[in-house]
C-alpha positions, 0 to 999 in steps of 0.5 A, a space after each residue: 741850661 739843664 734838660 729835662 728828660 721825659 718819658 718817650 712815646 717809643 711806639 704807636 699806642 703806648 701811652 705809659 711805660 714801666 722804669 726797671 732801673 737807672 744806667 746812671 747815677 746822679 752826679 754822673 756825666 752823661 753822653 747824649 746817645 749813651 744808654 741811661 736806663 731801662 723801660 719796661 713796655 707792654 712789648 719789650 724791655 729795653 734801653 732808652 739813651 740820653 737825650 742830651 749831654 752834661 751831668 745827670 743832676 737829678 732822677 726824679 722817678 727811680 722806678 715804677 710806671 710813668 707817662 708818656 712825656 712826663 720828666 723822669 730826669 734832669 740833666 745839665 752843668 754841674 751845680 745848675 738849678 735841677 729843679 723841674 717845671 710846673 708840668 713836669 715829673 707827675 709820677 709819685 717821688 721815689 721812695 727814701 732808702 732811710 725810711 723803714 719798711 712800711 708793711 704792704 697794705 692793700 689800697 681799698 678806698 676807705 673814705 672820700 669819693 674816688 678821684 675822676 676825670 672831667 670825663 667821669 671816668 675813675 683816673 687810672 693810667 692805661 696799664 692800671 686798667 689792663 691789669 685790673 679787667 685781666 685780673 677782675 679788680 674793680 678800680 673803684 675799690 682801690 685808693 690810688 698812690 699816683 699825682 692826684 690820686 691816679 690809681 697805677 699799674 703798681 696799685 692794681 698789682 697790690 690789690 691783686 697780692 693781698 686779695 685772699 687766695 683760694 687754697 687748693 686740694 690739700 697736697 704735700 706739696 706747695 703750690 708755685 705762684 708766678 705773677 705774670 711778666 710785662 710780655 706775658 700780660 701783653 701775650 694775654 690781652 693779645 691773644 685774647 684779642 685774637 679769640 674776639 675775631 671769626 677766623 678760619 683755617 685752610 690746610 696744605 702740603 708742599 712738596 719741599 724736595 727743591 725747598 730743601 735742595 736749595 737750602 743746602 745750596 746756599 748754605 754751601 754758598 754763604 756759610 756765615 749766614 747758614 740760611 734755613 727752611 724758615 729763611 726760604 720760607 719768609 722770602 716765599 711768603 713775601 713773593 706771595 704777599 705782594 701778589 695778592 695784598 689783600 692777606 697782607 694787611 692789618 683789620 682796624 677799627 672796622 678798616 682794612 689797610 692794606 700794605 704795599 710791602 711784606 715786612 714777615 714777622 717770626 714766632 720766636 719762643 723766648 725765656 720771657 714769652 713768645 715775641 715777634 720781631 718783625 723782618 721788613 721789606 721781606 719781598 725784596 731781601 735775598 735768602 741770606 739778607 733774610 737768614 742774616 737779619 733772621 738771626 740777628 733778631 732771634 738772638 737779640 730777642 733771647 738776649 731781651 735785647 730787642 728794641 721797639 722798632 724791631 716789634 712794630 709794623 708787621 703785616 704778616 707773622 710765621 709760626 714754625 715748630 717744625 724744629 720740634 717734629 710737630 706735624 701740624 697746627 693752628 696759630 693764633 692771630 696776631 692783632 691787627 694782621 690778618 693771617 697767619 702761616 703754622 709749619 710744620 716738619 718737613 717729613 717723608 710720606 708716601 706720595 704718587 709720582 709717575 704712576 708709582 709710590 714713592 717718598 717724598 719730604 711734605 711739610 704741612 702749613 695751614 694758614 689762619 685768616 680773620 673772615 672779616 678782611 678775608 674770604 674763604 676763596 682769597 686766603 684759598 688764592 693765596 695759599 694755593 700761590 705759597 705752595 707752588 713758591 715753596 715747591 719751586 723757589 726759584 719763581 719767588 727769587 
């Protein structure tokens, strides 16, 4: 009997998703756990395998946003009925290659009432009304192409394309426009977010003469995994976070929930946008499990290979630029964490040792906290426990 393939709900909160393109053709054989195509989330690209095998008999939505649970494919026994059941695809039908090119038009409702739900509310898909509050459009201009009338993603975007540009200072030039990506929508409605939040920050320098000495140590020990300074630290940082819990958190809804292991995010600058993958159980990794994982996750995200596992369930995120030479800065919250830690470059400084002046390599690391899960004294506790753990590693390991 065939299969009906629906869109997965891949994580907590995703309601729609975006098809880039089919892995498969229609007519192909398919192997249950083989890549069948890619998606497009508000937090990664990436691909989605089959979940079932036999013959890809029909692709009910080529591209183009879907919800969550509605059929996108069919697939089963060669010349078995492909059709799809009453409450499967919802998502508009795919565009014929053999029809001409219709010219884009912007999708303003020019007559009958906007559809709405039971609820009174504009039908819109979740992307679509993300898109239109961070762009200013009002759904109630806009005629919608999805099952019913829904206004989608692609509708919003339309609007957007076609409204009139204000034309800058005259130059000799041209202007760049770059519509903004899944990820650097998502970085946006994120950090703004973030902004929303009463935050403060709390500064401190660590000695890292033992951090550093330690780093050569174990790279001498595990020359495949070259551990680094932001290994030591992501081991450090987890010690300190199961010691005093209330910073490893998340602020929901006016709850705080507090988590019982460390699982550290890392900043990590990508071609497509700043991403986060997440290293789990931290505290309870060694430095070159941690340098391993590390790794592996950095490079899957340059090669947006990431899957949407490796983003989710992170208490916790670690932003260095020390690699650059920047001295010191503010990172911006990480919704729904509760802190984060910025680095930055372990540099010489004059320092008093024994009485005398004398240079010592100091890094700078100031921690942002959300006041309304953290006080000034808990974040002070926590800050003033990471120092002595970077100063003298050997405590955390």
């Amino acid at each position: 009997m065939a299969t009906e393939i629906k869109l997965p709900r891949l994580g907590q909160g995703m309601e729609s998703g975006t098809i880039v393109k089919w892995l498969k053709s229609e007519g192909e054989p398919v192997e249950k756990g083989e890549p069948l195509y890619e998606l497009d989330t508000d937090k990664v690209t990436q691909e989605v395998e089959a979940d079932a095998s036999g013959v890809l008999l029909k692709i009910a939505v080529e591209e183009g946003e879907v919800e969550v649970g509605k059929t996108i494919a069919v697939i089963g026994e060669q010349g078995e009925d492909a059709s799809i059941s009453e409450n499967g695809a919802k998502a508009p039908e795919p565009a014929r290659a053999a029809e001409p090119a219709q010219p884009d038009v912007t999708p303003v409702q020019d007559s009958g009432p906007v559809p709405k739900d039971a609820g009174g509310r504009i039908k819109a898909s979740p992307l679509a009304r993300r898109v239109a509050k961070e762009r200013g459009i009002d759904l109630a201009q806009l005629r919608g192409t999805g099952p019913d009338g829904r206004i989608v993603a692609e509708d919003v975007e339309r609007a957007v394309t076609a409204a009139p540009a204000v034309s800058p200072v005259q130059d000799t030039g041209r202007v760049e426009v770059r519509q903004l990506t899944s990820v650097r929508k998502t970085i946006a409605r994120r950090l703004t977010q973030a902004w929303e939040a009463p935050v403060f920050q709390l500064v401190v320098s660590a000695d890292m003469t033992q951090a550093l000495a330690l780093v050569e140590r174990l790279r001498e020990l595990h020359p495949d995994e070259r551990p680094t300074v932001t290994d030591v630290l992501t081991r450090v940082t987890a010690a300190a976070l199961v010691r005093h819990r209330d910073v490893n958190a998340h602020y929901v809804e006016g709850e705080i929930h507090i988590h019982p292991s460390a699982n550290v995010g890392i900043a990590v600058a990508a071609p497509q946008g700043l991403i986060v993958p997440v290293i789990r159980n931290a505290d309870r990794l060694s430095i070159a499990e941690i340098a391993r994982a590390r790794a592996d996750l950095v490079q899957r995200t340059r090669d947006n290979k990431l899957k949407q596992d490796d983003l989710e369930n992170g208490t916790f995120t670690i932003s260095n630029l020390g690699m650059f030479g920047v001295e010191q800065f503010i990172a911006v919250l990480n919704p729904p964490q509760v802190a984060i830690l910025a680095v930055g470059a372990s540099e010489e400084r004059v320092a008093v040792r024994d009485g005398a002046f004398t240079a010592v390599p100091l890094m700078t690391m100031t921690l942002t906290c959300d006041h309304r899960a953290i006080d000034g004294a808990v974040g002070a506790d926590f800050l003033r426990t990471l120092k002595q753990l970077v100063e003298s590693p050997a405590l955390a390991l």
